[in-house]
Biopython code that builds the backbone (N, CA, C, O; Angstrom):
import numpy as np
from Bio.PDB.StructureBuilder import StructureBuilder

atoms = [
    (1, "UNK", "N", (-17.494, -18.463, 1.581)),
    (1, "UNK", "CA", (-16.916, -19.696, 2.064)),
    (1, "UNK", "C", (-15.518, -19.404, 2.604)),
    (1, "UNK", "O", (-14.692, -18.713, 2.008)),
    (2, "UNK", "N", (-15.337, -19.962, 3.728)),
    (2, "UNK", "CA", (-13.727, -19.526, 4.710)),
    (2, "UNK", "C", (-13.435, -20.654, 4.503)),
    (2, "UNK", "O", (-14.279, -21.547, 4.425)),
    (3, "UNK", "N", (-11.666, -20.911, 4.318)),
    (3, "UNK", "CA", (-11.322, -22.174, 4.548)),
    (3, "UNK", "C", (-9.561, -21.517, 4.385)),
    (3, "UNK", "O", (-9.120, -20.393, 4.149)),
    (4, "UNK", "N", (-9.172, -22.322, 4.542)),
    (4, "UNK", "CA", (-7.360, -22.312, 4.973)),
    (4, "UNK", "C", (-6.671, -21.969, 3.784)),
    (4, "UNK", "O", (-6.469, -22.815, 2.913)),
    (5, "UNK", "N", (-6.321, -20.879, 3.688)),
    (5, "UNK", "CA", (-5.758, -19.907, 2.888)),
    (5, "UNK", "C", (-3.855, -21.388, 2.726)),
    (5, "UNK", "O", (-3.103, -21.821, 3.599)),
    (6, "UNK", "N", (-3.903, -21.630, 1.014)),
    (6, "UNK", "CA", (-2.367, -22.269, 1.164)),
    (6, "UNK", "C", (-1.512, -21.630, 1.134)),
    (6, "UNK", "O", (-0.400, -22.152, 1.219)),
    (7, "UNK", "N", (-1.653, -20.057, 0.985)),
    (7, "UNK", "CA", (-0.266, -19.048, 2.012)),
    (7, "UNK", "C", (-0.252, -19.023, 3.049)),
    (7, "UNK", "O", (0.773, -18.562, 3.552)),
    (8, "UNK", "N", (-1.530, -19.564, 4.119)),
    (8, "UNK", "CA", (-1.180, -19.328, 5.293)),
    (8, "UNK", "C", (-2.222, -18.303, 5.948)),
    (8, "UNK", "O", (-2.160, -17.090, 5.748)),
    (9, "UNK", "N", (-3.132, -18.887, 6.708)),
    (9, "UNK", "CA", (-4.192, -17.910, 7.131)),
    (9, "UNK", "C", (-5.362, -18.415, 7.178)),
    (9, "UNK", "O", (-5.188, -19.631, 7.257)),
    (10, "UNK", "N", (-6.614, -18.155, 7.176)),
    (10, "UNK", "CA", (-7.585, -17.889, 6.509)),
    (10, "UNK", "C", (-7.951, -17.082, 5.527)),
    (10, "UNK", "O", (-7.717, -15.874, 5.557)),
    (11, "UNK", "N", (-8.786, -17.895, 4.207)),
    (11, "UNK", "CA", (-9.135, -16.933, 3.211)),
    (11, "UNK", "C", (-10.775, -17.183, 3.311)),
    (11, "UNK", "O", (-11.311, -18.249, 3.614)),
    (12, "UNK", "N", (-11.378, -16.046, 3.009)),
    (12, "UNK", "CA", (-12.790, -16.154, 2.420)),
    (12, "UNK", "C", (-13.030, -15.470, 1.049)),
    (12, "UNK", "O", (-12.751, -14.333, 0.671)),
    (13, "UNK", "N", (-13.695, -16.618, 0.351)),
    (13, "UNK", "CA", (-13.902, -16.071, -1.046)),
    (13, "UNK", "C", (-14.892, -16.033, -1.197)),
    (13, "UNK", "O", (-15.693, -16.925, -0.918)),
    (14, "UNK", "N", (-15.189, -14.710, -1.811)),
    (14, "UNK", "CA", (-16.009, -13.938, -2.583)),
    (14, "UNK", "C", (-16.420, -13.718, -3.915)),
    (14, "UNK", "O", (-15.673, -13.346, -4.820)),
    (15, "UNK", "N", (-17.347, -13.901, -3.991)),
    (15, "UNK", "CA", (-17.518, -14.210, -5.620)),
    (15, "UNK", "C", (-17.589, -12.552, -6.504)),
    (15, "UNK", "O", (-17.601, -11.699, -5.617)),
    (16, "UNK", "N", (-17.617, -12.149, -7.337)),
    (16, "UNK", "CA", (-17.564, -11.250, -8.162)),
    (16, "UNK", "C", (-18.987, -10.256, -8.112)),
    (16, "UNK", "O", (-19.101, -9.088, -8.485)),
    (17, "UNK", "N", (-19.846, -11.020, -7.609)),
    (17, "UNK", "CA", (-21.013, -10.344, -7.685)),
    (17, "UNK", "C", (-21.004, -10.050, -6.563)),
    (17, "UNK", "O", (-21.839, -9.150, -6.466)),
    (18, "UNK", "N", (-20.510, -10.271, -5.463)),
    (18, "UNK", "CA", (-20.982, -10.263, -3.626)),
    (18, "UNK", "C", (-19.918, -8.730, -3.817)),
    (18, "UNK", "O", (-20.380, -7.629, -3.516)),
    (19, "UNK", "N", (-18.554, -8.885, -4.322)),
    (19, "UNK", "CA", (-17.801, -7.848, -4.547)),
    (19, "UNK", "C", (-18.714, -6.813, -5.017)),
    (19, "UNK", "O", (-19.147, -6.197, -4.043)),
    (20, "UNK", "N", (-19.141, -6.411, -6.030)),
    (20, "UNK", "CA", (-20.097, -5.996, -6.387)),
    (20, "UNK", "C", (-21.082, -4.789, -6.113)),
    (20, "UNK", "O", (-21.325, -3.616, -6.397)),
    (21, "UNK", "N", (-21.595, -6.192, -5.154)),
    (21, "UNK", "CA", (-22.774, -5.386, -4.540)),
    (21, "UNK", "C", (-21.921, -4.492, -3.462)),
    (21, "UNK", "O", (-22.303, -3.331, -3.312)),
    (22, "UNK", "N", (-21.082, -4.828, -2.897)),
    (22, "UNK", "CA", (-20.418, -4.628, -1.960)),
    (22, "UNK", "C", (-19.965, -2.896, -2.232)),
    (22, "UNK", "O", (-20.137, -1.903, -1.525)),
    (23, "UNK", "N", (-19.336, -3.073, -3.550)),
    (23, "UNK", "CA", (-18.690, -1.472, -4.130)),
    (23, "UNK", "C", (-19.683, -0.732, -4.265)),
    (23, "UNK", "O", (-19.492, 0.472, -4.094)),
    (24, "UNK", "N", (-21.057, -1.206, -4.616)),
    (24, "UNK", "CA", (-22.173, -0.378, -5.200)),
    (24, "UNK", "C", (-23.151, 0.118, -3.951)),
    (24, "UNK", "O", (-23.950, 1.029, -4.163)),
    (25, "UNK", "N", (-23.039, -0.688, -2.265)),
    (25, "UNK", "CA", (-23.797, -0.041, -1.293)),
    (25, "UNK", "C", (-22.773, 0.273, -0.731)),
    (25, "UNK", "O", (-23.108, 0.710, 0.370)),
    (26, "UNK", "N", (-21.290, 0.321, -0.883)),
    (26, "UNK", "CA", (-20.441, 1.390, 0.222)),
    (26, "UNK", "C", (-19.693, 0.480, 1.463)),
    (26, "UNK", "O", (-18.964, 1.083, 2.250)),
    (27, "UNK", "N", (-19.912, -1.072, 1.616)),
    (27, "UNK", "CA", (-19.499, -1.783, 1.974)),
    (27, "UNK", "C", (-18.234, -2.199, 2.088)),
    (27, "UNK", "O", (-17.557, -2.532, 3.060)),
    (28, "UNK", "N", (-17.945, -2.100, 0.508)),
    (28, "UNK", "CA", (-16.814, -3.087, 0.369)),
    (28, "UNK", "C", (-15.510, -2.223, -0.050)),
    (28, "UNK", "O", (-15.888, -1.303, -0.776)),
    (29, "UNK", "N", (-14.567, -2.202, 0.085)),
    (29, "UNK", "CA", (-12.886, -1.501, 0.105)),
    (29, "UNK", "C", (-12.248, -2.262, -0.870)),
    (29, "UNK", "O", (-11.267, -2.701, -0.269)),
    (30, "UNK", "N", (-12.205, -2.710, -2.072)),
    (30, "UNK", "CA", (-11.504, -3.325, -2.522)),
    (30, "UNK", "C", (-10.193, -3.102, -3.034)),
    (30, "UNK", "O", (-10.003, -2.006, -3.562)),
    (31, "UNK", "N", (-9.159, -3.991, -2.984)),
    (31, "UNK", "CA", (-7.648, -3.404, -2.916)),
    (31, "UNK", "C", (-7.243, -4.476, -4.353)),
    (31, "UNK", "O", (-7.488, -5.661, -4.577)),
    (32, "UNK", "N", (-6.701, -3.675, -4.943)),
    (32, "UNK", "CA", (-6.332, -4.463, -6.336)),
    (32, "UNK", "C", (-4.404, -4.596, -5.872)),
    (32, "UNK", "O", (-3.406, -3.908, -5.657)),
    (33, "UNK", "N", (-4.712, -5.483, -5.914)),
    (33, "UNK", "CA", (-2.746, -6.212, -5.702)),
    (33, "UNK", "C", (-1.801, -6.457, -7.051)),
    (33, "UNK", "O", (-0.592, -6.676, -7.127)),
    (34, "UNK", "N", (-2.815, -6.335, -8.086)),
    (34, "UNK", "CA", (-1.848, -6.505, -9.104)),
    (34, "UNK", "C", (-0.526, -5.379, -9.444)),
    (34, "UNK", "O", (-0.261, -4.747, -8.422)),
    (35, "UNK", "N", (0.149, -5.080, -10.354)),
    (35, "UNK", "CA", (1.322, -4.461, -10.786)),
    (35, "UNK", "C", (0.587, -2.831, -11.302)),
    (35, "UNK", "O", (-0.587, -2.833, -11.674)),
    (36, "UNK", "N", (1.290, -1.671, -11.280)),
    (36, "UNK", "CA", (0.790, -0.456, -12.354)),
    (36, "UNK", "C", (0.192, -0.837, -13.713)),
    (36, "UNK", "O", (-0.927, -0.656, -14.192)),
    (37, "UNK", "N", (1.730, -1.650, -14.354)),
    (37, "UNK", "CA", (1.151, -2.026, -15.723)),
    (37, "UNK", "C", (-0.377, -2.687, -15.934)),
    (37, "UNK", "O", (-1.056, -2.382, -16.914)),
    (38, "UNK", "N", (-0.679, -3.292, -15.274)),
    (38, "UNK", "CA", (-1.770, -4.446, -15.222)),
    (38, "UNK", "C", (-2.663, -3.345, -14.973)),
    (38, "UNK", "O", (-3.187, -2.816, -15.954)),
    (39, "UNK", "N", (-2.854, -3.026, -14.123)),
    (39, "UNK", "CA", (-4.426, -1.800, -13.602)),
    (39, "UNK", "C", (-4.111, -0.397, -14.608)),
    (39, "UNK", "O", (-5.036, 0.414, -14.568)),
    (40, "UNK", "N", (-3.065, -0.045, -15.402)),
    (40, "UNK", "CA", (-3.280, 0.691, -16.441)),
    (40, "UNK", "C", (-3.863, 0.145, -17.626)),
    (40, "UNK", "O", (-4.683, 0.571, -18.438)),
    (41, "UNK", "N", (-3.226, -0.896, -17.504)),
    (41, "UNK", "CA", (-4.205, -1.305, -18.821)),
    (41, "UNK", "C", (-5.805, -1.877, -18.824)),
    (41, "UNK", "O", (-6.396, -2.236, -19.843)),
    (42, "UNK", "N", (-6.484, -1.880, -17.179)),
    (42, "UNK", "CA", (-7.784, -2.259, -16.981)),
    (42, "UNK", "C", (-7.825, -2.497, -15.815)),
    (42, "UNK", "O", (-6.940, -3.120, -15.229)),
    (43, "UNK", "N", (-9.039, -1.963, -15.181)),
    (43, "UNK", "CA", (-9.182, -2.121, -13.401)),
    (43, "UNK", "C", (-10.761, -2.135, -13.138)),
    (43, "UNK", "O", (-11.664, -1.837, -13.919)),
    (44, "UNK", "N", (-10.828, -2.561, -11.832)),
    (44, "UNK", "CA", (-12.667, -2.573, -11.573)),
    (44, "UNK", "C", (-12.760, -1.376, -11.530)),
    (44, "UNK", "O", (-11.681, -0.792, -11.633)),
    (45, "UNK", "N", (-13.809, -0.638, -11.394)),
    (45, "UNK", "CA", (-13.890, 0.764, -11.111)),
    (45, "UNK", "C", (-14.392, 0.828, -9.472)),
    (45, "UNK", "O", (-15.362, 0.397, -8.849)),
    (46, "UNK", "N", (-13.239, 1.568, -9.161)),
    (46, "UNK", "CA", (-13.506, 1.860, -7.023)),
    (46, "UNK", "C", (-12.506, 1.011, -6.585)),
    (46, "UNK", "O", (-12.315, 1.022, -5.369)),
    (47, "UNK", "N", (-11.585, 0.029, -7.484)),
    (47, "UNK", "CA", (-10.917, -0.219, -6.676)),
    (47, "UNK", "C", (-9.465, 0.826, -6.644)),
    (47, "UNK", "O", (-9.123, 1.736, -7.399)),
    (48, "UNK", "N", (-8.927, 0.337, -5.628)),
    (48, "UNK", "CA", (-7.839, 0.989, -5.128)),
    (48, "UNK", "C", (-6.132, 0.088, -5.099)),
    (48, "UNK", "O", (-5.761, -0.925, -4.506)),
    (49, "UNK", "N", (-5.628, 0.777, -5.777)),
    (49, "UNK", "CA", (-4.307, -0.286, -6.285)),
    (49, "UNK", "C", (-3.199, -0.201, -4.942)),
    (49, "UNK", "O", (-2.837, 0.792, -4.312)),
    (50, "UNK", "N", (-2.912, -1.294, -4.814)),
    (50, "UNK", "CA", (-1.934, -1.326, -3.780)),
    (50, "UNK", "C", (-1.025, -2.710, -4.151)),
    (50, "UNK", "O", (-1.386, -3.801, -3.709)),
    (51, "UNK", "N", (0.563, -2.536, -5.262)),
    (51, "UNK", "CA", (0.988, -3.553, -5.815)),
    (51, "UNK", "C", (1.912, -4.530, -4.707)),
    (51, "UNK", "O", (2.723, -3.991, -3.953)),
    (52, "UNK", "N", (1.678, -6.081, -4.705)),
    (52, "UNK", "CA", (2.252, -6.868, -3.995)),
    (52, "UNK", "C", (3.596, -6.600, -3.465)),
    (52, "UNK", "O", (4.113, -6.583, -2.348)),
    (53, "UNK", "N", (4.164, -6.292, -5.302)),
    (53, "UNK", "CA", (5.147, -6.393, -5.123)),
    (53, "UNK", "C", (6.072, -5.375, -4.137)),
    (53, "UNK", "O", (7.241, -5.584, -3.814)),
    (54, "UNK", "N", (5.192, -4.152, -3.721)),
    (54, "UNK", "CA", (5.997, -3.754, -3.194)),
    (54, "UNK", "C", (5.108, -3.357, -1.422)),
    (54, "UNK", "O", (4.783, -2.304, -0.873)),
    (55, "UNK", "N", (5.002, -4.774, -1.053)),
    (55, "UNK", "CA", (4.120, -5.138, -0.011)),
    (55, "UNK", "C", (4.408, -4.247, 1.230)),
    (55, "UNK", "O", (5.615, -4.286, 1.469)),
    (56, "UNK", "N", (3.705, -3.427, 2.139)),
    (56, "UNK", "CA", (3.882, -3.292, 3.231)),
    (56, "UNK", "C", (2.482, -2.980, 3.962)),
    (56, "UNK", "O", (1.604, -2.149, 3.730)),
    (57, "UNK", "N", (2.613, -3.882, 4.844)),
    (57, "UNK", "CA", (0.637, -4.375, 5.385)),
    (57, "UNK", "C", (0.698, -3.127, 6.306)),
    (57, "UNK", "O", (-0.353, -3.129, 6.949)),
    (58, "UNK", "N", (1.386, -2.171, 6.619)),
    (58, "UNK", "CA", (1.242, -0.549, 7.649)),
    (58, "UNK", "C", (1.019, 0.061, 6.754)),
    (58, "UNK", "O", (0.212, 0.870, 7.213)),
    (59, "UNK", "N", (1.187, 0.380, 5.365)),
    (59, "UNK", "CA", (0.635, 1.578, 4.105)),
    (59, "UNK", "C", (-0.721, 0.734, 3.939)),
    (59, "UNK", "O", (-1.546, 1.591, 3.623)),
    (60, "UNK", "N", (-1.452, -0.659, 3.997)),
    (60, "UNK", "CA", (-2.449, -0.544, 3.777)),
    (60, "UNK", "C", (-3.764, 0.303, 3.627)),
    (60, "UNK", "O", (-4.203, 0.359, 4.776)),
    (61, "UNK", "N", (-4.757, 1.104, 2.662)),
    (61, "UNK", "CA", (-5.596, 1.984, 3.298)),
    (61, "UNK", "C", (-6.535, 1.739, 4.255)),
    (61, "UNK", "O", (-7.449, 0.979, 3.936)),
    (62, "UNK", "N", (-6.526, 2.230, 5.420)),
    (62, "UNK", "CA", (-7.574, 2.488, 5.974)),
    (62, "UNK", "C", (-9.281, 2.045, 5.404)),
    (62, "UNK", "O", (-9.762, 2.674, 4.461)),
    (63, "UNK", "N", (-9.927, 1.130, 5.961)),
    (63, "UNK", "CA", (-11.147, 0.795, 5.772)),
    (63, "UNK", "C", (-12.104, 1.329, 5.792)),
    (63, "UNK", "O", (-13.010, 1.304, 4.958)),
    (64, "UNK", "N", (-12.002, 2.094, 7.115)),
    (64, "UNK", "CA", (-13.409, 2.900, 7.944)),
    (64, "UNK", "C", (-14.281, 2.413, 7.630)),
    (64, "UNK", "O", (-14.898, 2.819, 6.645)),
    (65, "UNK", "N", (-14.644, 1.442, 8.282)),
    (65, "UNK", "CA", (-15.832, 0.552, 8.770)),
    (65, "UNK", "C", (-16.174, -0.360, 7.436)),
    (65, "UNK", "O", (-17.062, -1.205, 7.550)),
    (66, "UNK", "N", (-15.461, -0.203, 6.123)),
    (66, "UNK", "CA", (-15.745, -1.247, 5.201)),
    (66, "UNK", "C", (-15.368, -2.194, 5.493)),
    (66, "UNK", "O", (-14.722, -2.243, 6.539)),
    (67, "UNK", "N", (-15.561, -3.289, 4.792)),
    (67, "UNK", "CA", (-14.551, -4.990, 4.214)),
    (67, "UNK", "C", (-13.571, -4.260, 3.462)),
    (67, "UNK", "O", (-13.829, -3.200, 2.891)),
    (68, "UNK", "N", (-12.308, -4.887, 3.458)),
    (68, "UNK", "CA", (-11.122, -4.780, 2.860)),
    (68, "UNK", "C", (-11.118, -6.197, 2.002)),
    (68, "UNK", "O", (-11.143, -7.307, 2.534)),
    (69, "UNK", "N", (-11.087, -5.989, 0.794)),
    (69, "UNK", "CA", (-11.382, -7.168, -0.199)),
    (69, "UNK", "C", (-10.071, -6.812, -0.913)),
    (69, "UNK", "O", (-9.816, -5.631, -1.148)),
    (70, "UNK", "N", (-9.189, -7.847, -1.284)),
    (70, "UNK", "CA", (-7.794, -8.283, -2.555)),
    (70, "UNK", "C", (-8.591, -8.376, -3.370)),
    (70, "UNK", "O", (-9.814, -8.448, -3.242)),
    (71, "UNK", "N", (-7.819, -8.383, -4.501)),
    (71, "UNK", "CA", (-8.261, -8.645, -5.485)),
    (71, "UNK", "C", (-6.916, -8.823, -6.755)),
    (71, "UNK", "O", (-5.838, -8.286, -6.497)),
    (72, "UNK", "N", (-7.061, -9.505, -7.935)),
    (72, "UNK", "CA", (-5.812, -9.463, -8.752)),
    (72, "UNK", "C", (-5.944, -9.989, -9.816)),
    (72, "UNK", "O", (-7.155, -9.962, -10.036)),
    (73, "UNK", "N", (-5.401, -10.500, -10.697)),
    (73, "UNK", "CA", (-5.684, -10.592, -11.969)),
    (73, "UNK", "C", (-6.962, -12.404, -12.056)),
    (73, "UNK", "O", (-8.014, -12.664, -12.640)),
    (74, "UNK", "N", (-6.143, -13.090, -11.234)),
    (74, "UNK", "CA", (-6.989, -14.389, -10.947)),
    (74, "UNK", "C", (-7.374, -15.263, -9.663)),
    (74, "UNK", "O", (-7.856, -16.375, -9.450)),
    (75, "UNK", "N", (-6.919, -14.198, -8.939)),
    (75, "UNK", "CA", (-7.026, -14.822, -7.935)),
    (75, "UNK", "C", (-6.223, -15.511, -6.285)),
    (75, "UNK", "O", (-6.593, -15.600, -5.114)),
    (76, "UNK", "N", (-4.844, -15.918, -7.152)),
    (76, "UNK", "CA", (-3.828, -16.171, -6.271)),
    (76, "UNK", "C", (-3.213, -15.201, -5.430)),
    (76, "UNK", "O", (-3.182, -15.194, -4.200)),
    (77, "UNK", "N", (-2.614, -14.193, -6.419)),
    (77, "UNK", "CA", (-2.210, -12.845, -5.280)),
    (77, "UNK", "C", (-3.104, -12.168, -4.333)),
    (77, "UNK", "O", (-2.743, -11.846, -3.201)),
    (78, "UNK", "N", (-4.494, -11.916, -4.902)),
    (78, "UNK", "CA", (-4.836, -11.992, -3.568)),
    (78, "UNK", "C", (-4.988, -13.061, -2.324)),
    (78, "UNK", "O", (-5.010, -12.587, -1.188)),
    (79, "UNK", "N", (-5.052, -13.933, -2.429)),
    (79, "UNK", "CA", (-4.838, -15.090, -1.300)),
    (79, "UNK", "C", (-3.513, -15.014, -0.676)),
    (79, "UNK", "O", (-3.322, -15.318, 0.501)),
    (80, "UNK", "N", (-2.524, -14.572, -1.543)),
    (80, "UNK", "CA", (-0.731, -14.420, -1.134)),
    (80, "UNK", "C", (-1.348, -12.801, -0.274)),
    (80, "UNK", "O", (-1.230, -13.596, 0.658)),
    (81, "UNK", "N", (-1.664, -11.936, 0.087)),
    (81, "UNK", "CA", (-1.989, -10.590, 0.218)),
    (81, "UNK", "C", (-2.428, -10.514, 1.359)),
    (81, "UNK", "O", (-1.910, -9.933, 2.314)),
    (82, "UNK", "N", (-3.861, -11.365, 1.306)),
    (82, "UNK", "CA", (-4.723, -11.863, 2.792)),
    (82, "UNK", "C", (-4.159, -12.395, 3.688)),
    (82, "UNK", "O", (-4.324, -12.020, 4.849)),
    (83, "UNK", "N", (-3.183, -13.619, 3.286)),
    (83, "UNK", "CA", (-2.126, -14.047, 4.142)),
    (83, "UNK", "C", (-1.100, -13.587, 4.838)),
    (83, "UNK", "O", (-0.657, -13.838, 5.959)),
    (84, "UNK", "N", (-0.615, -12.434, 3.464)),
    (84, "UNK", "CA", (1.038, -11.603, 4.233)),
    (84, "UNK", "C", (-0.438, -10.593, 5.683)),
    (84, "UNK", "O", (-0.569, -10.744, 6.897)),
    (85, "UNK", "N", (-0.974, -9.950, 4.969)),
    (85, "UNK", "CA", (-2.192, -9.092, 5.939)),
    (85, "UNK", "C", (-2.116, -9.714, 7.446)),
    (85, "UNK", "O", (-1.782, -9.132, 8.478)),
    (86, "UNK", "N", (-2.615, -11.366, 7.230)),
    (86, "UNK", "CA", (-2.898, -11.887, 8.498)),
    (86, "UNK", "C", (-1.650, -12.296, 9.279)),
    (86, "UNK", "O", (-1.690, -12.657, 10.455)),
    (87, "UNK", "N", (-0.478, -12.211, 8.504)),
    (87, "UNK", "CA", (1.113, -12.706, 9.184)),
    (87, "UNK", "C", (1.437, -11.358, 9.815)),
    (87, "UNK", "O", (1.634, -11.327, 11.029)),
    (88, "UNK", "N", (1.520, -10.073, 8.984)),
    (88, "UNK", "CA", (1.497, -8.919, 9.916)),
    (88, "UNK", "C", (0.169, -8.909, 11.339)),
    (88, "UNK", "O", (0.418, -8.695, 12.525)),
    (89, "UNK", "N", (-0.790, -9.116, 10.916)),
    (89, "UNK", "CA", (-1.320, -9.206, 12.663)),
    (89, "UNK", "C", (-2.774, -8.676, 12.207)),
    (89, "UNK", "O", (-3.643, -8.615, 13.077)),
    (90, "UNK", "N", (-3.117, -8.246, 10.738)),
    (90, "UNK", "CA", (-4.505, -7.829, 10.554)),
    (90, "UNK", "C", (-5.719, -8.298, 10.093)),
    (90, "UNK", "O", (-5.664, -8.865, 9.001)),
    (91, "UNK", "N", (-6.421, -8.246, 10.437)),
    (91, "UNK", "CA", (-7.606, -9.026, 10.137)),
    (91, "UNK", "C", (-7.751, -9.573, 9.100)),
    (91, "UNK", "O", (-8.014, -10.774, 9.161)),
    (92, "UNK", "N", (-7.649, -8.964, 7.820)),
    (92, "UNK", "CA", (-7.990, -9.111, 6.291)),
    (92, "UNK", "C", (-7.930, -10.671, 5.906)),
    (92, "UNK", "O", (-6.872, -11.244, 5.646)),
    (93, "UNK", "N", (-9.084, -11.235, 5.903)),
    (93, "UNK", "CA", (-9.087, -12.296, 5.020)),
    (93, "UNK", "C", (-9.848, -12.647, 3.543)),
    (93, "UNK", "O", (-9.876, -13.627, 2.800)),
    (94, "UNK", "N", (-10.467, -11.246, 3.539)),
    (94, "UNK", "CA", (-11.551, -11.684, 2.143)),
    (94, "UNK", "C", (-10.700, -11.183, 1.189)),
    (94, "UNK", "O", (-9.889, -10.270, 1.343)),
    (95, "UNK", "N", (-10.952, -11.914, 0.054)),
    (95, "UNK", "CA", (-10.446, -11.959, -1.913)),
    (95, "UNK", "C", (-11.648, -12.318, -2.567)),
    (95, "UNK", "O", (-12.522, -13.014, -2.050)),
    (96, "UNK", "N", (-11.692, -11.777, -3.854)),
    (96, "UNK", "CA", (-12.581, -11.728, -4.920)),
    (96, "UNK", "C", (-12.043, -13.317, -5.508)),
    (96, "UNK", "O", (-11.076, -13.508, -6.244)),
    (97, "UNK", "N", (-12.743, -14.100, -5.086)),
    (97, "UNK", "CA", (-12.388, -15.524, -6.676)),
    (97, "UNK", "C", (-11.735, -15.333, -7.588)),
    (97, "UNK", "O", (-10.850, -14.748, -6.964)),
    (98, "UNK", "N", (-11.474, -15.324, -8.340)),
    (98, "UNK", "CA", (-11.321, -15.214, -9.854)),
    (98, "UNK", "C", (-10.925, -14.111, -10.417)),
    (98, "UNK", "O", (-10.913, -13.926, -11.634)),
    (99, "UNK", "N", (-10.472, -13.071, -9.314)),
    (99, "UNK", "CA", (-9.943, -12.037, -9.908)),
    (99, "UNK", "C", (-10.587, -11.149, -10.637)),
    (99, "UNK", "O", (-11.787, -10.938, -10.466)),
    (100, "UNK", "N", (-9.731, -10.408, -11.708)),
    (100, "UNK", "CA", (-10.243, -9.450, -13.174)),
    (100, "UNK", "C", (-10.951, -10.464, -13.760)),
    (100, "UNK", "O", (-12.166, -10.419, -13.955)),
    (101, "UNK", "N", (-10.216, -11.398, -14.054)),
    (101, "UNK", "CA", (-10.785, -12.415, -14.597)),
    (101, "UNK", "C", (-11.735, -13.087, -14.728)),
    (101, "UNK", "O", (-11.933, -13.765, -15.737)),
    (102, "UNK", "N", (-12.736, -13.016, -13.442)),
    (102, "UNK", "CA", (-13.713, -13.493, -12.398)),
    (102, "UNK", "C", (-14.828, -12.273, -13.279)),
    (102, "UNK", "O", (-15.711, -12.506, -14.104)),
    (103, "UNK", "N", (-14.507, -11.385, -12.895)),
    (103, "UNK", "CA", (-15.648, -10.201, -12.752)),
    (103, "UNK", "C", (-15.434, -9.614, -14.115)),
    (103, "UNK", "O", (-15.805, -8.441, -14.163)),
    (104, "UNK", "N", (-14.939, -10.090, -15.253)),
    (104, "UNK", "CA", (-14.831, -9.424, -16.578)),
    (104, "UNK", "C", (-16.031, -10.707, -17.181)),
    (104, "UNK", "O", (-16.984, -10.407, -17.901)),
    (105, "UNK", "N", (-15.634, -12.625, -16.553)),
    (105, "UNK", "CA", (-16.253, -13.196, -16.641)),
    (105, "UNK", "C", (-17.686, -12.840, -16.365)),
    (105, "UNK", "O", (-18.425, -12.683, -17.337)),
    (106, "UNK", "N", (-18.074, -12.722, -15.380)),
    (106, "UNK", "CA", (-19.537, -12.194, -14.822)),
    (106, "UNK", "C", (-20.523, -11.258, -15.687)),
    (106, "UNK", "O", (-21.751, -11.180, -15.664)),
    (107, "UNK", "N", (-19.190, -10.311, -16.759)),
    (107, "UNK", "CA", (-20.248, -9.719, -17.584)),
    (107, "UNK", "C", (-19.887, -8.245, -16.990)),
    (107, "UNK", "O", (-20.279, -7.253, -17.604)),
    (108, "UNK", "N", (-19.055, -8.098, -15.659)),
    (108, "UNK", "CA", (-19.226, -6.823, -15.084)),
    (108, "UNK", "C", (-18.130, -5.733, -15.628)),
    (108, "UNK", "O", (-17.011, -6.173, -15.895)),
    (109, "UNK", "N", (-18.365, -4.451, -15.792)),
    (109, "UNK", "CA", (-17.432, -3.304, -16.630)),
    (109, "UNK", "C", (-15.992, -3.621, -15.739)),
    (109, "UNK", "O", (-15.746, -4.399, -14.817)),
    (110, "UNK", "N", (-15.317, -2.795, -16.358)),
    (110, "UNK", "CA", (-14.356, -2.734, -16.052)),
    (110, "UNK", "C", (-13.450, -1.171, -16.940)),
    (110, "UNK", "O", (-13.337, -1.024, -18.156)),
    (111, "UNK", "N", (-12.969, -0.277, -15.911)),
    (111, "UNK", "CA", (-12.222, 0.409, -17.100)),
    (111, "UNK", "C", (-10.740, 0.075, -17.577)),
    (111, "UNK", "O", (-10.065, -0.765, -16.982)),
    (112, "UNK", "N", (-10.293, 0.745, -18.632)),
    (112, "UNK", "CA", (-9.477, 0.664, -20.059)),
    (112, "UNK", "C", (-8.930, 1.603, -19.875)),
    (112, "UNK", "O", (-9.650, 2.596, -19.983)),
    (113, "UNK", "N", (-7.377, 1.896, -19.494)),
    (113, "UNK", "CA", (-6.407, 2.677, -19.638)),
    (113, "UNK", "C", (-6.337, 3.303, -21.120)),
    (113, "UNK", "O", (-5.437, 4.090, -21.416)),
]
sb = StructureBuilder()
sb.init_structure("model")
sb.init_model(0)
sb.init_chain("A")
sb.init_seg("    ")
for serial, (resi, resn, name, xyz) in enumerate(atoms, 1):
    if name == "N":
        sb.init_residue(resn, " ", resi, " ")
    sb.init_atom(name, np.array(xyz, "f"), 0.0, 1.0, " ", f" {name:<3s}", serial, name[0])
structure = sb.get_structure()
């Protein structure tokens, strides 16, 4: 579902399982926005940490031909992420729902620093 990102943009959200499937056929790029501390102490497995706080949408990684999916503890930072993405000039509008939070909900692993 796409609809008007309230940072500014378009967001499309993704539910935890679409993420998912996404990591598990090679699809999906997912970028975890949360802090070090936070993804040391637990992260999806495949994603790739890139913290808000120290934002710059030109170090983004490279996709090669995946979806570039946010992601964060619940949800909001990535929507703040997709937005700064689309204010620099890049495509990125998809985020995971619900975050860690979302996909710990779902039942799905996660590793433990």
């Amino acid at each position: 579902m796409s609809e008007r990102n309230p940072f500014g943009g378009t967001i499309t959200h993704l539910s935890p399982a679409e993420v998912r499937q996404g990591l598990a056929d090679g699809t999906v790029l997912l970028v975890d926005v949360r802090e070090p501390n936070e993804i040391q102490a637990e992260r999806i497995p495949g994603a790739v940490s890139f913290p808000l706080s120290k934002w710059d949408p030109s170090a983004l990684p490279e996709p090669q031909g995946k979806r570039l999916v946010f992601s964060c503890r619940s949800g909001q930072r990535s929507q703040q992420a997709a937005a700064a993405a689309q204010k620099a000039g890049l495509p990125y509008e998809e985020h995971m729902k619900g975050g860690i939070l979302g996909w710990r909900e779902a039942g799905f692993d996660v590793d433990r620093g």
